[in-house]
C-alpha positions in Angstrom: 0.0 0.0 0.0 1.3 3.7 -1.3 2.5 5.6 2.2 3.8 9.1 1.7 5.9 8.6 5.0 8.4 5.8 3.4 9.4 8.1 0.7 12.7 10.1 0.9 13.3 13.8 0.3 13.7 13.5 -3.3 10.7 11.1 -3.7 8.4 13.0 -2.1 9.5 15.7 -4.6 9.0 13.9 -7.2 5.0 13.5 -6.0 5.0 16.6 -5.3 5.4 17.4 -8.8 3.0 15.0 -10.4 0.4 16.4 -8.0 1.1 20.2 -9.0 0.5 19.3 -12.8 -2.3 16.8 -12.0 -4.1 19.9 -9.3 -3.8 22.2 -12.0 -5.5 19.7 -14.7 -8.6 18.9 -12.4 -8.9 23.1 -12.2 -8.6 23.5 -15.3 -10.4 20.7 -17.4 -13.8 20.6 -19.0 -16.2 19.0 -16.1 -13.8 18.6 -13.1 -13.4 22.7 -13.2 -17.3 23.2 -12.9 -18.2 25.2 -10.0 -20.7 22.3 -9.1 -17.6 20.0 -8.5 -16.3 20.9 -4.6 -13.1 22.0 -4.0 -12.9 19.5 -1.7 -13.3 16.6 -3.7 -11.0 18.4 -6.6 -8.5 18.3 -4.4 -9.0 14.6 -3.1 -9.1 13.3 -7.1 -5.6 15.4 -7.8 -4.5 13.3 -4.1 -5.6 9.8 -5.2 -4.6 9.6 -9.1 -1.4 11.0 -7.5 -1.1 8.4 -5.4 -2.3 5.6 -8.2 0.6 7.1 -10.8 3.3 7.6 -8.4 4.6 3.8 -8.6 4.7 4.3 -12.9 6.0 7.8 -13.1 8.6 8.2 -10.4 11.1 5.4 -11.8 15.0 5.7 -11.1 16.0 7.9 -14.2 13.5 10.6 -12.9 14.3 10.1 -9.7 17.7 10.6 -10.5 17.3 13.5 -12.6 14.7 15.6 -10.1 18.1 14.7 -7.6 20.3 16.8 -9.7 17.4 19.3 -10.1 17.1 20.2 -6.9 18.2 23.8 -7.2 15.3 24.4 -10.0 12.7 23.2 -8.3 10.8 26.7 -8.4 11.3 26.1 -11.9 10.2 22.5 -12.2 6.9 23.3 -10.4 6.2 26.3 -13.1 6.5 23.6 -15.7 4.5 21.4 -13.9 1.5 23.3 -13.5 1.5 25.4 -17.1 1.8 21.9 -18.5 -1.1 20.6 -16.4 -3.2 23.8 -16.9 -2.5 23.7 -20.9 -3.8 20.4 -20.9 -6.9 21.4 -19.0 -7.3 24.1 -21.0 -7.4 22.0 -24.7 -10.2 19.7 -22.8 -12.4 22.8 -22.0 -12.5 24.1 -26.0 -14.9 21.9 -26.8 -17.1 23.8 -23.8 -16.0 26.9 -25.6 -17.0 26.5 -29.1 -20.7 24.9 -27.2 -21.3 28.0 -25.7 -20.6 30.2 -28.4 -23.2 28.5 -30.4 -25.6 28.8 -27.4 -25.2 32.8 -27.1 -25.6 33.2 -31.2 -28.8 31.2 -31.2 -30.1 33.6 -28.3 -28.9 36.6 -29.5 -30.9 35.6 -33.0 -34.1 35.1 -31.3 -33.8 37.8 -29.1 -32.9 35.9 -26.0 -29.8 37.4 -24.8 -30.7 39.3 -22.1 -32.9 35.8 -20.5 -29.3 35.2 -18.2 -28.9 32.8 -15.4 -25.3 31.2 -13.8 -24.0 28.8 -15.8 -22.1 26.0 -13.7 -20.3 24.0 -16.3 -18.7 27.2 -17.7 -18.7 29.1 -14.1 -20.5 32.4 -15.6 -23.5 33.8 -16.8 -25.6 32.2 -19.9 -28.6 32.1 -21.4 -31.5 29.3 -21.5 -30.3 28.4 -25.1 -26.8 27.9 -24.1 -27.6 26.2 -20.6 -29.1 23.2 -22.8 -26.8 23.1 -25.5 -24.2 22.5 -22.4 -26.2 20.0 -20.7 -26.8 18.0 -23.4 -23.1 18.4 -24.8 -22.0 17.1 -21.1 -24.7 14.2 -21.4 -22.8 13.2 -24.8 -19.4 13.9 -23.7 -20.1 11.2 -20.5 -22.0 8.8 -23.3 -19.3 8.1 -25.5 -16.6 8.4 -22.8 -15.2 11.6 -23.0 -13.9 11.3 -19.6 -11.8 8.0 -20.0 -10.2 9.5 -22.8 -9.3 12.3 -20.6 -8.1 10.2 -17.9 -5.9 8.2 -20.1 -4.5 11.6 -22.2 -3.5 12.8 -18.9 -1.8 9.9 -17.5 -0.5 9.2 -21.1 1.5 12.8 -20.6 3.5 11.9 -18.0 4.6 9.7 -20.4 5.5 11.5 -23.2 6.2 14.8 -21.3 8.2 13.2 -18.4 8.5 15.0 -14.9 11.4 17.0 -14.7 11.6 18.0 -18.2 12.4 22.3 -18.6 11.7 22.7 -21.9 8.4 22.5 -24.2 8.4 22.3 -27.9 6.5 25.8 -29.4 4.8 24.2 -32.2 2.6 22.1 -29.7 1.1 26.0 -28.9 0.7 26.4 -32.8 -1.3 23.7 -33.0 -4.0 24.8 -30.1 -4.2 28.0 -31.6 -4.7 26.6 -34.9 -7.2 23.8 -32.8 -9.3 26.6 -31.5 -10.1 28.4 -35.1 -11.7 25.1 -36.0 -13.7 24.8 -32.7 -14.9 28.1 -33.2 -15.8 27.0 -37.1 -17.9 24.0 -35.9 -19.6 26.9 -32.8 -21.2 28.6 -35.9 -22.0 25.3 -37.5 -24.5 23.9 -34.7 -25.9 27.4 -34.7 -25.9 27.7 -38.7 -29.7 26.1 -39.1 -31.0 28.6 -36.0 -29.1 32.0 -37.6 -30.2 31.3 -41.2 -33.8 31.2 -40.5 -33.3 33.8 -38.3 -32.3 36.2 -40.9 -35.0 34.8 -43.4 -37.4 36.1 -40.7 -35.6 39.4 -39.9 -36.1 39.8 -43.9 -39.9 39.2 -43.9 -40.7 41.1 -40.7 -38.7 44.5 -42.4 -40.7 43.3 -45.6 -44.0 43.6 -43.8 -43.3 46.5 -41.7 -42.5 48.3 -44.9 -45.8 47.0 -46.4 -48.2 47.7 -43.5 -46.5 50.7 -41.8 -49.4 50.8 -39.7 -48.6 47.8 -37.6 -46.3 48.0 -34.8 -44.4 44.7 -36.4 -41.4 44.3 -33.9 -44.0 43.7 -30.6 -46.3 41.7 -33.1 -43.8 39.2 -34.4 -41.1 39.1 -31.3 -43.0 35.9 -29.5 -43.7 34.2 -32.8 -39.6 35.0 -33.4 -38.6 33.5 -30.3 -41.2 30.0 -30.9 -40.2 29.7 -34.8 -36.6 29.8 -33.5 -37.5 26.9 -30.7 -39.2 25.0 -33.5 -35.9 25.2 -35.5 -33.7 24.3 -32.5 -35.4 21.1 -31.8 -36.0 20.3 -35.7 -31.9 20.3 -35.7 -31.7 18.6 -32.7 -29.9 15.3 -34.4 -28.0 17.9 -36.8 -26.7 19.0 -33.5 -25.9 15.7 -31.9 -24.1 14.3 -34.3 -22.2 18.0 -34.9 -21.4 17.4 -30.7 -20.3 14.0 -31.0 -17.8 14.9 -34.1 -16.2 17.8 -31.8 -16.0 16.0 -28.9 -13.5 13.3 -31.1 -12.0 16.1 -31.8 -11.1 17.5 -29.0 -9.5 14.2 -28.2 -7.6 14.1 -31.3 -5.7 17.8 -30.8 -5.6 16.9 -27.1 -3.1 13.9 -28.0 -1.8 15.5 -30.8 -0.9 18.5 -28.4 1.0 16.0 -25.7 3.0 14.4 -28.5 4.6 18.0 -29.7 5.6 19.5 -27.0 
């Protein structure tokens, strides 16, 4: 059984370490970063995968190596958690790009001032945008989103070894280049929702021009808002399989990511 009291001075170092990159991952990461998730039990998951990767991380050579490290430690525990918080951060895109198409449908139906707390994201959002979350999570737990993200961060320990001082630049190339095509596929899952939007933004300043006489804006606004619901729900499977296509992914640039730098 894994006791933190038979490790030595460099050992415990060394789980130090894993347990600053893996903190910062669990704070950061789509799902274990929702406000809805305790600190507490954050804290306790970053503890006990700590504890369950120790045996396979900490072997000789990087036990070795942290031992003639010592004197960069500061700068070993920056790595750590920028590494751990990168990787968190390419996990929670996929949240991103969802919430963007959320707020574009609302704004086209005239919802966006209809707010209430988000937990998933931690902010503000609409009604539109709470569901498109909710069901995004739902598929995300489905198809197991969540292993892969276990096994991406246990496979970087791997590949990006504790200890190491240096990260490649042209794994940051790749998120930025990553996050364009999220955002692409955000306006996708809201392209069915904005098109007829505008088709009935056309018609309504077509008909105000035709029957000046009719105060069209008040007249139309709640058949705006139910046409646009009508829509949502007709794209529904659109949508789905849009979410499930993103949330592969994600997974994709997530391990493409940990094999560059």
């Amino acid at each position: 059984m894994f006791s933190i009291s038979q490790l030595n001075e460099v050992q415990i170092l060394v789980f130090a370490l894993i347990l600053l990159r893996m903190t910062a991952f669990v704070f950061s990461a789509a799902v274990l970063s929702s406000p809805s998730f305790p600190v507490p039990a954050k804290i306790l998951f970053s503890v006990v995968f700590t504890m369950l990767m120790f045996k396979s991380v900490a072997t000789n050579s990087i036990i070795a190596q942290i031992n003639e490290q010592q004197d960069q430690i500061l700068l070993l525990a920056i790595m750590e958690v920028s590494i751990g918080l990168i990787l968190g951060f390419l996990t929670r895109i996929f949240f991103f790009a969802i919430s963007m198409a959320g707020e574009l449908v609302s704004l086209s139906m005239g919802l966006g001032q209809a707010q209430m707390f988000n937990p998933m994201m931690g902010n503000m959002g609409n009604a539109v945008e709470q569901f498109l979350v909710f069901l995004a999570t739902l598929l995300y737990f489905t198809i197991n989103g969540h292993h892969n993200l276990i096994y991406g961060l246990t496979e970087s320990f791997q590949i990006v070894q504790v200890g190491r001082l240096s990260i490649n630049t042209e794994g940051f190339a790749s998120v930025v280049y990553s996050t364009q095509k999220f955002f692409v596929i955000g306006i996708q899952i809201a392209a069915p929702v904005l098109i007829s939007m505008i088709v009935v933004q056309v018609g309504v300043g077509l008909l105000s021009r035709a029957v000046p006489q009719i105060n069209v804006l008040t007249t139309t606004a709640s058949i705006t808002v139910a046409l646009g619901f009508v829509i949502l729900f007709i794209s529904l499977p659109l949508i789905v399989f849009q979410l499930t296509g993103i949330i592969d992914l994600t997974n994709i640039e997530f391990f493409n990511f940990v094999k560059r730098i």
